[in-house]
N, C-alpha and C positions, 0 to 999 in steps of 0.2 A: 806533515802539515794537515789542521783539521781541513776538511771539506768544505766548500761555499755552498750555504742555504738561502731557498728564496720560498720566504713562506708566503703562498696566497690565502687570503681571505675574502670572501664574496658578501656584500653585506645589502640588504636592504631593510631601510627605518629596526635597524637592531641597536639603537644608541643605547638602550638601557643593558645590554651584552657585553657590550665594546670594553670597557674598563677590566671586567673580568678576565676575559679572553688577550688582551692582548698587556694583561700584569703578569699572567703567566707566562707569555712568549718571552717578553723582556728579560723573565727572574730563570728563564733556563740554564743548565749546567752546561752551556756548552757555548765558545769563545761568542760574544757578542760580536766582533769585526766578521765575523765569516758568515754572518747572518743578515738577510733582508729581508724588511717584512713589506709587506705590499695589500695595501685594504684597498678593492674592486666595489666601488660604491656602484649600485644598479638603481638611481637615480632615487634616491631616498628624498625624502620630504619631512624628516623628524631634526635635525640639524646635528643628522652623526658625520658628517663629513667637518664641520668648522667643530665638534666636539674635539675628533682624532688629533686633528691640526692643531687643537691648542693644549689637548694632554700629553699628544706621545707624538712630538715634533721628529722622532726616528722612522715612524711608519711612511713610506711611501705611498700617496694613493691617488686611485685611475679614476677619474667620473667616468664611468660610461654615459652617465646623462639618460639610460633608460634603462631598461628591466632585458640584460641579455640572460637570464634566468641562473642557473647556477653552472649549467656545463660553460655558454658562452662568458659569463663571468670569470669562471676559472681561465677558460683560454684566454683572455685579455689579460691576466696576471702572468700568466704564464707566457707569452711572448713577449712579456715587458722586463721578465726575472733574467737575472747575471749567473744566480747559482747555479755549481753542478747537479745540484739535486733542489726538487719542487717540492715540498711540506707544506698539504692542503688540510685545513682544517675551517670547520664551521662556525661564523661566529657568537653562536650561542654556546662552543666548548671552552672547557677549559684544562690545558695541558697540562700533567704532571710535570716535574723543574727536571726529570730524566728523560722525557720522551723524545726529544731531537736527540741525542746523544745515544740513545739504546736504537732508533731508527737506520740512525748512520752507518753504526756498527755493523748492524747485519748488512748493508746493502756493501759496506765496504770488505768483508768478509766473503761473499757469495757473489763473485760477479755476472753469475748466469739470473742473479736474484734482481729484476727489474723495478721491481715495484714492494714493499713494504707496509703493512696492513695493521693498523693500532689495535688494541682492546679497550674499547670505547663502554664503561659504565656511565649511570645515571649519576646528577648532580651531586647527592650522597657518596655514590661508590656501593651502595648496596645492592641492586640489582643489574644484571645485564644489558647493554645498551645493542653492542655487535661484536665479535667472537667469530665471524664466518659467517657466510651464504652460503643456502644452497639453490638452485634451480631449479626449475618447472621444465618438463618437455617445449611449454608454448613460451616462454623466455623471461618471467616473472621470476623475481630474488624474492627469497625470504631469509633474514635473520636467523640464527641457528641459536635458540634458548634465551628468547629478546624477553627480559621481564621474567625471568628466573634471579632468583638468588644469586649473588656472586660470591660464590664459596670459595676458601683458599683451597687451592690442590686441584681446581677444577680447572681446564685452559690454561693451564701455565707453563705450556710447553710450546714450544715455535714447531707450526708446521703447514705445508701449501695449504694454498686457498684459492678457489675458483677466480676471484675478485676482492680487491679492498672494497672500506666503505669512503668513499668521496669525503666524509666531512670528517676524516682524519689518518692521512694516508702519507709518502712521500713516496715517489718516481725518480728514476735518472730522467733528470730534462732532457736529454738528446731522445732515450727511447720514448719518453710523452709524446716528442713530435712523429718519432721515424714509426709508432706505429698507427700517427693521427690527430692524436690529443681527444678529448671528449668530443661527439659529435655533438653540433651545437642546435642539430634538430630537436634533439630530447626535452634542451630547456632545464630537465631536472626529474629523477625517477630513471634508476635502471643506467643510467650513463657510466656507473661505476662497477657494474656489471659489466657490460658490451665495452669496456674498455677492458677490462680483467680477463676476458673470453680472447679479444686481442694478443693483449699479450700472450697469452700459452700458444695461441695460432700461431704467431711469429716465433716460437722458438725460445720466450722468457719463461720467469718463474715467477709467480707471487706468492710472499713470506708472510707468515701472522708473527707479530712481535709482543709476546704478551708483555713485557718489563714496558711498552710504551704504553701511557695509560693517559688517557684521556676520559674527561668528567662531562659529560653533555647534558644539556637542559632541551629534553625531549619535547617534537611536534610544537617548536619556537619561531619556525619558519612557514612551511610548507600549510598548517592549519589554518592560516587565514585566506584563503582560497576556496573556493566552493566546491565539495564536493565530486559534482561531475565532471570539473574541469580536472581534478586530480585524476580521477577513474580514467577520465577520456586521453590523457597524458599518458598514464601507468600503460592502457593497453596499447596505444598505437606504441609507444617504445618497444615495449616486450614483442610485439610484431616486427619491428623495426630490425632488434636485435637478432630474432630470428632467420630473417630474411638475410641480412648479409655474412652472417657467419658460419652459418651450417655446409657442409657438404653437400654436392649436387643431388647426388643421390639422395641424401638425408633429409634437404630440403624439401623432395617431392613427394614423400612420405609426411615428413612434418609437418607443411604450410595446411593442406586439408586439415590436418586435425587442429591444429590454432583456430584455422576460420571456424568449423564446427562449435569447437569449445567455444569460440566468442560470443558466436549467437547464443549457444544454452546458457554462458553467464548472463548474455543479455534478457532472455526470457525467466530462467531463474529468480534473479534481481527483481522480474517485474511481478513474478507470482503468477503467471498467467494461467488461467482453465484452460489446457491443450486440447483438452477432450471435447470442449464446445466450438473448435474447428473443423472439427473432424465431419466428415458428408454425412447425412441419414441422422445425425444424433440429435434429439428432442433442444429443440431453442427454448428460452426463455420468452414468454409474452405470443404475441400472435404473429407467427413465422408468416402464412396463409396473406391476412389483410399486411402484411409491412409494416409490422408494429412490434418491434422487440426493443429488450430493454438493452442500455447503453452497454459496451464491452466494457472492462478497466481499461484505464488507460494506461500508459508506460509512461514510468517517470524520466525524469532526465537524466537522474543515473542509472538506471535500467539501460536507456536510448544512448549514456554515453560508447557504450563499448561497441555496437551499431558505427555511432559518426564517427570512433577510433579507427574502426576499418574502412571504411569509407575516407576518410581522409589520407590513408598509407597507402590506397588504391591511386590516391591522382597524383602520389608521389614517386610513384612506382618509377620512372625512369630516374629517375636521380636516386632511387634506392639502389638501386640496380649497377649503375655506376659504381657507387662505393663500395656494394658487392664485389663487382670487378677486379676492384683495386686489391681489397684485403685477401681475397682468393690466391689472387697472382703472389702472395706473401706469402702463403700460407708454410709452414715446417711442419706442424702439428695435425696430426689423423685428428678428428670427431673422435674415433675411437680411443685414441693413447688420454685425449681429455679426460676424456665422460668415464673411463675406466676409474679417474684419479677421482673426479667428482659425479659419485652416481645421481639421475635426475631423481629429484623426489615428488612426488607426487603429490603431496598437500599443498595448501596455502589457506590461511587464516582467513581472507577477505573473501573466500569464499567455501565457508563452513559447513553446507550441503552434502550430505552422505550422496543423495541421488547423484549430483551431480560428478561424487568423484569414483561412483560405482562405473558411471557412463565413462569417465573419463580412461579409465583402467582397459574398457574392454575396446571402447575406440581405438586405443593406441595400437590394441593389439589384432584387431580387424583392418586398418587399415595398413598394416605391414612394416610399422615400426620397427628398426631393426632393436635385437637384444639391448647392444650398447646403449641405448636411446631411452629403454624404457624406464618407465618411474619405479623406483624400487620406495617398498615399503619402509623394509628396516627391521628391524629388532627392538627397539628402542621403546624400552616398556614403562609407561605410567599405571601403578596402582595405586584407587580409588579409597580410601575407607572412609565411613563416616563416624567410627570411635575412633577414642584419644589414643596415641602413641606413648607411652609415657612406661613408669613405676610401675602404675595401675592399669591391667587390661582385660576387656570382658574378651568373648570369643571371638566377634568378628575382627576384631583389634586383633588377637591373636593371631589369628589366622595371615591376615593381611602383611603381619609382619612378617610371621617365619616365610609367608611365598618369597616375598620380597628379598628373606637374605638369604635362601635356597637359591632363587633365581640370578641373583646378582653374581652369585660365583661363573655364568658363563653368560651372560647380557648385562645391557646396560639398564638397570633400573632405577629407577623413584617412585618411591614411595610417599603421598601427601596425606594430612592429617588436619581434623580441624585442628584450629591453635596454633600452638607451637610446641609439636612434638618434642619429648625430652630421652630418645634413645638416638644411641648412633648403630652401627655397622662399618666395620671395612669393603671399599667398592660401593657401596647405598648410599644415593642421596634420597636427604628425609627432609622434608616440606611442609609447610603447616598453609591454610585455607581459612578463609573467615567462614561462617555462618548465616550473618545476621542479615545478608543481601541473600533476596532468593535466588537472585540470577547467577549466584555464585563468582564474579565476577577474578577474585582472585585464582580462582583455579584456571582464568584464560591462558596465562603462560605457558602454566603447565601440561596443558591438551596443547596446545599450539606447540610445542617443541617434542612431543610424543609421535610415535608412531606406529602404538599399540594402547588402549585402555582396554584395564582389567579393573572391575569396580562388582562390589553384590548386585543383585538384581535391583534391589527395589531403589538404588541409588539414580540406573537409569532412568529410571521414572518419575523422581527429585529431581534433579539439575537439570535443566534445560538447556545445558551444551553439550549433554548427553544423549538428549532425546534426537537429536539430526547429527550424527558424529560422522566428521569427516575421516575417517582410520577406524582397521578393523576393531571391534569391541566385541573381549572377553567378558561374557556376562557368568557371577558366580551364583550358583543356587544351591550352594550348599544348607544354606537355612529355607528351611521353606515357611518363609513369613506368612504366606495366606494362612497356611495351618495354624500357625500360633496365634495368629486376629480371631481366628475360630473359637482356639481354645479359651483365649480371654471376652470370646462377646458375650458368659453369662455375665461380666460383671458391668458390663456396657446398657446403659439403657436402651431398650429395646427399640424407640424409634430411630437409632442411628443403626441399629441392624443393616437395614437396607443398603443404606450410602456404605459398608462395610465390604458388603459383597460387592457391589456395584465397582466399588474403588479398586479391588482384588481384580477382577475381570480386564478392567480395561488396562490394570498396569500390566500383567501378565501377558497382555494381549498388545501390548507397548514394548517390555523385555525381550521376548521372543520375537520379537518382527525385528529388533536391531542388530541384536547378534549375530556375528559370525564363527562365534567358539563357544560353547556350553562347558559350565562345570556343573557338578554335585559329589556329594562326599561319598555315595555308597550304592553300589546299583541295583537295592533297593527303591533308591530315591534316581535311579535312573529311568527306569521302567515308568515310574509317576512324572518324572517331566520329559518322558518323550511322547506321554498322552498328553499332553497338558502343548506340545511343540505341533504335535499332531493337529492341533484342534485352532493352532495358529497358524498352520500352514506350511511349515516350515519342514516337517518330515515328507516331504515330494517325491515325485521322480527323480528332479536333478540332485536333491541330497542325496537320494536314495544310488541315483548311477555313479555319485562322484566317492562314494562308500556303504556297500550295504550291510555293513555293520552297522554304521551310521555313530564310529566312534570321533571321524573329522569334524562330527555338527554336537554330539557331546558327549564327554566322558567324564569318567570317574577322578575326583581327584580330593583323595579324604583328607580329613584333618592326620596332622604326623605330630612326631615325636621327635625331641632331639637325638640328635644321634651319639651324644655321650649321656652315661647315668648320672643323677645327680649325687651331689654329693655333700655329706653330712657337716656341717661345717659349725652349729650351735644349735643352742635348745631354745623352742618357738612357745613350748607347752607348757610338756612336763616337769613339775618342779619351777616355770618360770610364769606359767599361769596360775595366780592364786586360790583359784580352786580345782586343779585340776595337779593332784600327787605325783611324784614319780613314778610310786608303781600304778597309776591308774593304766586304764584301754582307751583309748580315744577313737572314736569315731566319726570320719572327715568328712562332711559335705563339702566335695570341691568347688563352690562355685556360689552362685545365687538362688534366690528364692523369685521364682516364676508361674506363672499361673497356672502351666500344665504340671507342675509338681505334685508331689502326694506327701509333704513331710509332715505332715496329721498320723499320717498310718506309721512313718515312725516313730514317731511322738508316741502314738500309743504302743508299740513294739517295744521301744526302750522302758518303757513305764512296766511291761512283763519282766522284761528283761531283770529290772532291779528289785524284782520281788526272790529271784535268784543271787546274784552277784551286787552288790554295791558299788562295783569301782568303776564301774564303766561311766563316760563321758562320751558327750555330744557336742562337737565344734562345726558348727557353721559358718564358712568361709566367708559367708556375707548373706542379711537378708535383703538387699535392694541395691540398685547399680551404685557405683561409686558418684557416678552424674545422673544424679533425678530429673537434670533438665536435658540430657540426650533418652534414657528409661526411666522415666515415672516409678516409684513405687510402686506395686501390683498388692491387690485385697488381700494376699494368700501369707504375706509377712505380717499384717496385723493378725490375722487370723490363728499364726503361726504360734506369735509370741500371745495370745490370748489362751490356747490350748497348753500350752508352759506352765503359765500362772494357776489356770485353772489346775492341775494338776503337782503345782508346787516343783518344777523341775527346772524353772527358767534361773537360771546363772548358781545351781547348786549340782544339774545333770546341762544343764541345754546351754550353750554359749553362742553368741554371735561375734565373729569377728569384722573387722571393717575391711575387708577386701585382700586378702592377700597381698603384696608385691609382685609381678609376676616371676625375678629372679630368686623369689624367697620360698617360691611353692614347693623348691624341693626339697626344703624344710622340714616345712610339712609332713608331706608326703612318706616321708622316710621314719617321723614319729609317730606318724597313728600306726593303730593295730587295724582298721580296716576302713578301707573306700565305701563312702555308700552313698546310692542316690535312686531315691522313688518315684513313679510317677503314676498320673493316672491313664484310665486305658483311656483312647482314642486314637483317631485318624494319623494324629501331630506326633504321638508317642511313636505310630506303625512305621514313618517316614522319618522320624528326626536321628539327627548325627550326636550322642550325647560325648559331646567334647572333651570334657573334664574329665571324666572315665580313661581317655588315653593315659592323662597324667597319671593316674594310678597304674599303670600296664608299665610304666615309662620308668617309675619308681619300683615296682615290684609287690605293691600293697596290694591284699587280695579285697577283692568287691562284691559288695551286694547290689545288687540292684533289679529294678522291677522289670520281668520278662517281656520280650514285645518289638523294642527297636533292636534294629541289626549288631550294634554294638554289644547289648546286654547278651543275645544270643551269641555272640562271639566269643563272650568271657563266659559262659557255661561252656561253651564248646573244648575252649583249650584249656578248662582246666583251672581258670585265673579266679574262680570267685561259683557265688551261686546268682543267680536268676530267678526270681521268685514271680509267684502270679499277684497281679495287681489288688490292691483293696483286701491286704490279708498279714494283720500286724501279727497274727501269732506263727506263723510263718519266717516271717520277719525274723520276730524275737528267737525264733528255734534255731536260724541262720545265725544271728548273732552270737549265742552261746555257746552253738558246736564249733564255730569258728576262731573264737576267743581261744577255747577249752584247747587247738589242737597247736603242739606246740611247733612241730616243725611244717606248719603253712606255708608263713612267709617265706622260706626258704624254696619250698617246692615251687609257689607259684611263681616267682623271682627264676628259678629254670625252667619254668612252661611256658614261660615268655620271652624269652629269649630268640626265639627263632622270629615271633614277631615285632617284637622292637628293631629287628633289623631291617624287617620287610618295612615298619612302616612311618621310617623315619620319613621326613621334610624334605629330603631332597630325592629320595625315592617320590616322595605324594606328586612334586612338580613336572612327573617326566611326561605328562600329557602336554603340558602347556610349553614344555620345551618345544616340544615336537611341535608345536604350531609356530611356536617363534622363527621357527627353523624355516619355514616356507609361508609366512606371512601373505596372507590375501584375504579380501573381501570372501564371503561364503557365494558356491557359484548361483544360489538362488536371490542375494543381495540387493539385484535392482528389481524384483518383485517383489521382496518383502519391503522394500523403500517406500513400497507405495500405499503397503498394511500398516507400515512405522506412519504413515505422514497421518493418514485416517485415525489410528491410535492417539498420536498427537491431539488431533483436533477434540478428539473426546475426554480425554485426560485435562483439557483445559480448559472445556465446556465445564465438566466436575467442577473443577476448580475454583473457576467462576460462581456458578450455583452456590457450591457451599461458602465462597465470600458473602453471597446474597444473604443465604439460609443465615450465616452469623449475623451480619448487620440487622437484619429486619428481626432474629431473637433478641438483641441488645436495642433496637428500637423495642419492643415489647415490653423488654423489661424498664426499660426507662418509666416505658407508658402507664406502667403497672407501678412504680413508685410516684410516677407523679398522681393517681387516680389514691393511691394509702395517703397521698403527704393532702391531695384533697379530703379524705374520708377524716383525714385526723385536723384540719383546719376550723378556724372558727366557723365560719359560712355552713360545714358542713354540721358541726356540731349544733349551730344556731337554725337550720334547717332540721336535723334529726328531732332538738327538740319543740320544735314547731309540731312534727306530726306526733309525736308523744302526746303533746297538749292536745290537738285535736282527737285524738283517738282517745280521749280521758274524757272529753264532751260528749264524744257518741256515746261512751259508757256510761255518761250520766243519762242523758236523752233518754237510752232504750229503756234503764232500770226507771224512769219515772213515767215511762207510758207502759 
C-alpha cells in the first residue's frame, strides 16, 4: 500500500502563486486518496484563503489569523496532518507531476533516511535554486552553486546532505516531532538548517533526491520585508543554532568567535574609520576647543547584527533549556558530522576579503578544533576575458588548456564572456555578460568557488574582484603594462600620463590581492617579484613562510598538447589559390600587434625572391577576431601598405582570418617554416611568445627575432634560428639556408622531442596544483588587505576622473559644433558681413584723406 501524505503549505497574500502551486500538487503521479493537502494561511489580507476555498475545495486550511512566520506555520500544519510523511513545499513552487512519488521512494527504501531533500530549480528550470547547503563555523547556510547553470550530468546523483531546504522537503512525521519540529523562535531563515543538524545529532540521515524537482519563483516571499529585519533574523538564528547544537567543549571554543565575527560584520557593514578610535591619532576639526566633525553613523543594518545578539542574550535561559534537551539526545559526535559536512568558510552576504582573512586566523587563535575549521576547498573558478569558442587568441588559449589540465584532478569551471562554444570531459564551461560593469552575472560563479584564477589586469576590471572573499590566483603571464608601453607611440600623447598612472595603481591593486602568483618564464619572474617587492608583498613573512619565495609566485608557462598533431587535409597548398603545391610557405602563427616587426620581413622576403620565386607568406591573421574585445593596431594597415607598396600583397603576402584553434595543426604541419619578428624593447626582453610553442609542438623549424626567452630557447636546442632585430638581410639569409636544407624538418622534429614532453599542459599546471592542494589565504593577506583597500580607493578615484575628463571632452566638443553651426548661421554671416562693409569705409576714408 502507497504511504499517506500530508502536504503543508505556508502562505501569506501569495494568492497570485496559489493556482500554480497547488495545480501541480493535485496533477501528481502518485494515488490522490493517500494525499492531504493543508494551506497554513498566516493571516493574509489579499483574499487567498476564500480563492483556495472556491478553486481547490480538496485543500484543507488552518487560518492562523496572524503571521506565525514560516517555521511556526509549518508546525501548525504539521500537528494538524494525518499522513505518515510531511511534504513541505513553498507556495510560490511549483512541483514536478514525479516529485512526491521519487520522495517516498527513497525514504521508503532507507529507513535510517529521516528526512528527504528536493532539487529545487528556478521558474525556468535553467538555473540552480538548492542542491545542498553548506555551513559556516558561526551557523549561517549557504546554498551550494545557487544561480549556476543547471546542467544535465551535474547533481544527479542522491547523496547526504547537512540539511534540506524547508520550501521543499518531506520528513517522517513521527521524527519531525521526536526530534522537535522547527523551532518557532526562528520565524524563518536557518530553521531548515538547525532542524537538518538535529536530525544527524539524533542518529538520522538526510538524503538529496535529485529525480524530485521542484520549480521556484525566487525571493517571492521573504523580499518584502525590510532589510535589517532580515539581517537581524538571519544572525540571531545562526547564533541560535549554534548555541544549542554544538558540543560542550566545541561550544566554548565557538560561541567567542561568532560573538567576535558579529561585531566585525557589524562594523564591516557600517565602513567604519577604526583608526580614528584609536588614543593619540590626529581628530578631524578642533580636538583642543570640542569642535570635531560628526562620526558616520551606523545604519540599521550595520546595527542589526549588534540587536541580533543582543536579543539571544535575554534569551539565553530558554536557549539554554532546548540546549539541554537536544544534548541529552544526542547519538552523533560534532565530529562524525562535520567530518561528513566540512564547515566552509565563505558566504556571499558578506564579500569582504579582510574580513574573511580575519576570520581564518580567529578560528585558529582561539582553538578551534581541526573538525570545526573552515576548510577552503579545491574548488577552482577560472576567470577569462576572451571568447572560448572555434576562435582563440592567447589568453583564451591559455585559460582553456589550464582548465582541462586542471580538471583531470579538481573540480573546475571555466567562464567566458558569452556563450562559450567548447566542451571538455569533467569542465564545466560558463559564459558572462559584459555590458554591466559590475559584472553581475559572474556573482554565482564566485559565490559557489573556492578558488579564482583569472589574468592580472582582470582583477583590476571587475569589481568583485577587487575585495575577493577566497584565495585568488593572479596570472601574469602577459605583462600588459609592457605592451601599453609598446603601443603608446601610437596613442596621443596627452593620455600618456593617465597610461602610466592607470599601470601603477592597477599593478599596485593586483599584487596586494593575490595570494598565488603565476608567470610564464622566470625571466618574467625575476621582473615581477621587483615589481611584488615594490608592493610589499615580498616581506619577511613571505620570505619565512618560503625563501624561495616559489609559494607567493612561480613559473607556469604556456604548454603544449601532449599528443602531435595530426595531418588530416590540405589548408594551403594546392587549396589556396595562389599558393602551388610545390611552393614554401611561411607561417605567422598568430596576430599582427604593435610590438611586431613584420616590416622587416616584408622586406627580407622581398630579398628573398630576388633568389627563389616560390616562396609564400601566410599570416594567420592581421587583427583580433573581436575588434570590439582588441581594436585593430596601426601596424596592420601599415602592414598591408608596405605589400602594395612593393607589389607582394595576395601574389607573395596573404592574410588569413584567424585560424580555428583545432585547425592550427593544419597548418602547422604544411609550412616549411615558423616565423615571427619583433622589435627590440623592454616588452620583447619579458614577453612569453606563445605561438612559437605551436610550432615546437608541430616540429616546424622557426625563425625568429633574438631577445625573449623563447627565441633563445629555439637557438639553443637546435629548433630554428634567432636572429638580431631590425635586420631583414639576415632574415632573408635564414630563410634561404633553411628552405635550401632538406633534411631540417626532420632533425628539428627530433630536437624537440625531449621538450615537448617536458612542456606539455599538464606538466605547465603542477605549480598550481600544488597550491590547490593546501589552499589558504597568503600568510601576509590581512596586511596586504589593507594596500588592496587604499588600491581600491585610487583605481576608482581614476575612474571617476576619467568619466569626468570624457564628459567635459564631449561637452567641448558639443561646444565646439554649436560655436561652427554659429559661425556658419545667418546672424553670423550677416554680422561678418557688417564688418566687411565697414572695413571698405575706412578703406575709402583713409585713400581720400
Amino acid at each position: 500500500m502507497d504511504a499517506s501524505i500530508s502536504i503543508v503549505i505556508v502562505n501569506l497574500n501569495g494568492k497570485p502563486l496559489l493556482a500554480d502551486c497547488l495545480g501541480a500538487l493535485t496533477g501528481q503521479d502518485y494515488p490522490q486518496d493517500r494525499v492531504e493537502i493543508i494551506l497554513v494561511d498566516n493571516g493574509s489580507t489579499d483574499g487567498s484563503v476564500m480563492f483556495v476555498r472556491e478553486t481547490s475545495p480538496r485543500v484543507r486550511v488552518l487560518e492562523a489569523g496572524r503571521n506565525l512566520g514560516f517555521a511556526g506555520g509549518n508546525n501548525l500544519g504539521a500537528r494538524a496532518a494525518t499522513g505518515e510523511y510531511l511534504a513541505l513545499i513553498n507556495n510560490d513552487a511549483r512541483a514536478d507531476s514525479h516529485w512526491l512519488r521519487a520522495l517516498v521512494e527513497t525514504l521508503e527504501a532507507e529507513p535510517d533516511v529521516a528526512c528527504a531533500a528536493s532539487k529545487i530549480l528556478d521558474r525556468e528550470g535553467r538555473t540552480i535554486d538548492f542542491v545542498g547547503p553548506a555551513m559556516n563555523l558561526y551557523g549561517r547556510a549557504l546554498q551550494v552553486d545557487e544561480g549556476l547553470p543547471a546542467i544535465p550530468g551535474t547533481h544527479d546523483e542522491p547523496r547526504e546532505l547537512l540539511a534540506p531546504c524547508g520550501g521543499a522537503m518531506m520528513i517522517r512525521r513521527d521524527v519531525f516531532w521526536e526530534v522537535g519540529g522547527f523551532d518557532e523562535d526562528y520565524v524563518a531563515y536557518f530553521e531548515d538548517l538547525d532542524l537538518g543538524w538535529r536530525l544527524w545529532l539524533y542518529g538520522y540521515r538526510v538524503l538529496f533526491v535529485p529525480q524530485a524537482i521542484v520549480y521556484h519563483r525566487q525571493h517571492q516571499t521573504g523580499s518584502g520585508f525590510p532589510v535589517e529585519q532580515r539581517y537581524a533574523l538571519s544572525e540571531a538564528n545562526a547564533l541560535r543554532t549554534v548555541i544549542k547544537n554544538y558540543e560542550e567543549d566545541h561550544l566554548r571554543a565557538v560561541l567567542p568567535f561568532c560573538l567576535f565575527m558579529g561585531v566585525k560584520r557589524s562594523l564591516d557593514q557600517a565602513s567604519l574609520d577604526r583608526d580614528s578610535y584609536k588614543m593619540l591619532r590626529p581628530m578631524p576639526g578642533d580636538a583642543q576647543a570640542g569642535v570635531l566633525e560628526p562620526e558616520p553613523r551606523m545604519t540599521r543594518v550595520a546595527t542589526s547584527f549588534l540587536v541580533a545578539i543582543d536579543q539571544v542574550a535575554d534569551e539565553m535561559d530558554r536557549l539554554l533549556e532546548k540546549r539541554q534537551r537536544i544534548q541529552a539526545a544526542r547519538v552523533r559526535s560534532d565530529e562524525e558530522i562535520f567530518r561528513r559536512f566540512p564547515m566552509r568558510p565563505d558566504n556571499w552576504l558578506f564579500p569582504w576579503r579582510r574580513y574573511h582573512v580575519v576570520q581564518d586566523q580567529l578560528a585558529k587563535e582561539l582553538g578551534v578544533p581541526d573538525v570545526l575549521q573552515p576548510q577552503h576547498g579545491s574548488r577552482l573558478l577560472i576567470i577569462t576575458h576572451e571568447a572560448i569558442g572555434p576562435r582563440m587568441a592567447g589568453p583564451g588559449i591559455r585559460a582553456w588548456e589550464l582548465a582541462c589540465a586542471l580538471s583531470e584532478q579538481f573540480d573546475v569551471t571555466l567562464v567566458a564572456p558569452g556563450e562559450p562554444a567548447r566542451s571538455h570531459p569533467g569542465l564545466r564551461v560558463g559564459g558572462y555578460e559584459t555590458d554591466d560593469p559590475c559584472y553581475p552575472s559572474l556573482d554565482p560563479y564566485i559565490n559557489s568557488a573556492e578558488v579564482v584564477l583569472a589574468m592580472g589586469s582582470l582583477f583590476a576590471k571587475i569589481p568583485r574582484l577587487q575585495d575577493l572573499d577566497k584565495p585568488a590566483i593572479v596570472d601574469l603571464y602577459d605583462p600588459f603594462e609592457l605592451e601599453k608601453l609598446a603601443q603608446s607611440p601610437t596613442v596621443e600623447e596627452q593620455y600618456h600620463v593617465n597610461i602610466d598612472v592607470e599601470s601603477v595603481s592597477h599593478l599596485r591593486l593586483e599584487g596586494a590581492i593575490g595570494d598565488f602568483f603565476l608567470c610564464a618564464n622566470e625571466r618574467q619572474r625575476d621582473f615581477w617579484l621587483g615589481t611584488l617587492l615594490a608592493a610589499g608583498r615580498v616581506n619577511a613573512v613571505t620570505y619565512g613562510q618560503d625563501p624561495t619565495l616559489r609559494k607567493l609566485i612561480d613559473v607556469v608557462p604556456f604548454g603544449i598538447p601532449s599528443k602531435p598533431p595530426e595531418k588530416r587535409l590540405a589548408v594551403l597548398k594546392g587549396t589556396h589559390p595562389a599558393i602551388d603545391p610545390a611552393d614554401k610557405v611561411l607561417l605567422w602563427n598568430g596576430g599582427l600587434w604593435q610590438w611586431f616587426d613584420p616590416l622587416t620581413l616584408i622586406d627580407a622576403l622581398a630579398e628573398v625572391l630576388h633568389v627563389r620565386d616560390d616562396v609564400k607568406l601566410f599570416f594567420a591573421a592581421g587583427h583580433h577576431f573581436d575588434p570590439g574585445m582588441v581594436p585593430e593596431m596601426p601596424i596592420y594597415a601599415q602592414t598591408l601598405a608596405h605589400c602594395r607598396e612593393l607589389d607582394l600583397l595576395d601574389r607573395h603576402v596573404f592574410f588569413g582570418d584567424w585560424i580555428p584553434y583545432d585547425e592550427r595543426g593544419e597548418y602547422l604541419l604544411e609550412a616549411d617554416l615558423g616565423v615571427s619578428v619583433h622589435r627590440p624593447g623592454v616588452e620583447s626582453d619579458f614577453a612569453s611568445r606563445t605561438r612559437l610553442l605551436d610550432c615546437i609542438w608541430a616540429g616546424l623549424p622557426i625563425i625568429s627575432t633574438a631577445g625573449d626567452p623563447i627565441s633563445d630557447m629555439i637557438a639553443r636546442h637546435g629548433l630554428g634560428r634567432a636572429v638580431p632585430p631590425k635586420r631583414p638581410d639576415l632574415v632573408a639569409e635564414a630563410i634561404l639556408a633553411m628552405l635550401s636544407d632538406d633534411g631540417l624538418r626532420d632533425r628539428v622534429a627530433e630536437a624537440g622531442l625531449p621538450l615537448r614532453a617536458e612542456m606539455t599542459w599538464a606538466r605547465a599546471v603542477e605549480p598550481i596544483a600544488a597550491f590547490l592542494e593546501q589552499v589558504a589565504f597568503a600568510p601576509d593577506a590581512l596586511a596586504a588587505s589593507r594596500t588592496a583597500a587604499q588600491a581600491r580607493r585610487t583605481v576608482t578615484q581614476m575612474e571617476r576622473l576619467e568619466t569626468r575628463a570624457r564628459q567635459l571632452e564631449q561637452e567641448r566638443n558639443r561646444l565646439m559644433e554649436h560655436l561652427d553651426e554659429i559661425r556658419q548661421g545667418r546672424v553670423m554671416r550677416l554680422l561678418n558681413a557688417v564688418d566687411d562693409f565697414r572695413a571698405r569705409l575706412r578703406g575709402r576714408k583713409s585713400r581720400s584723406q
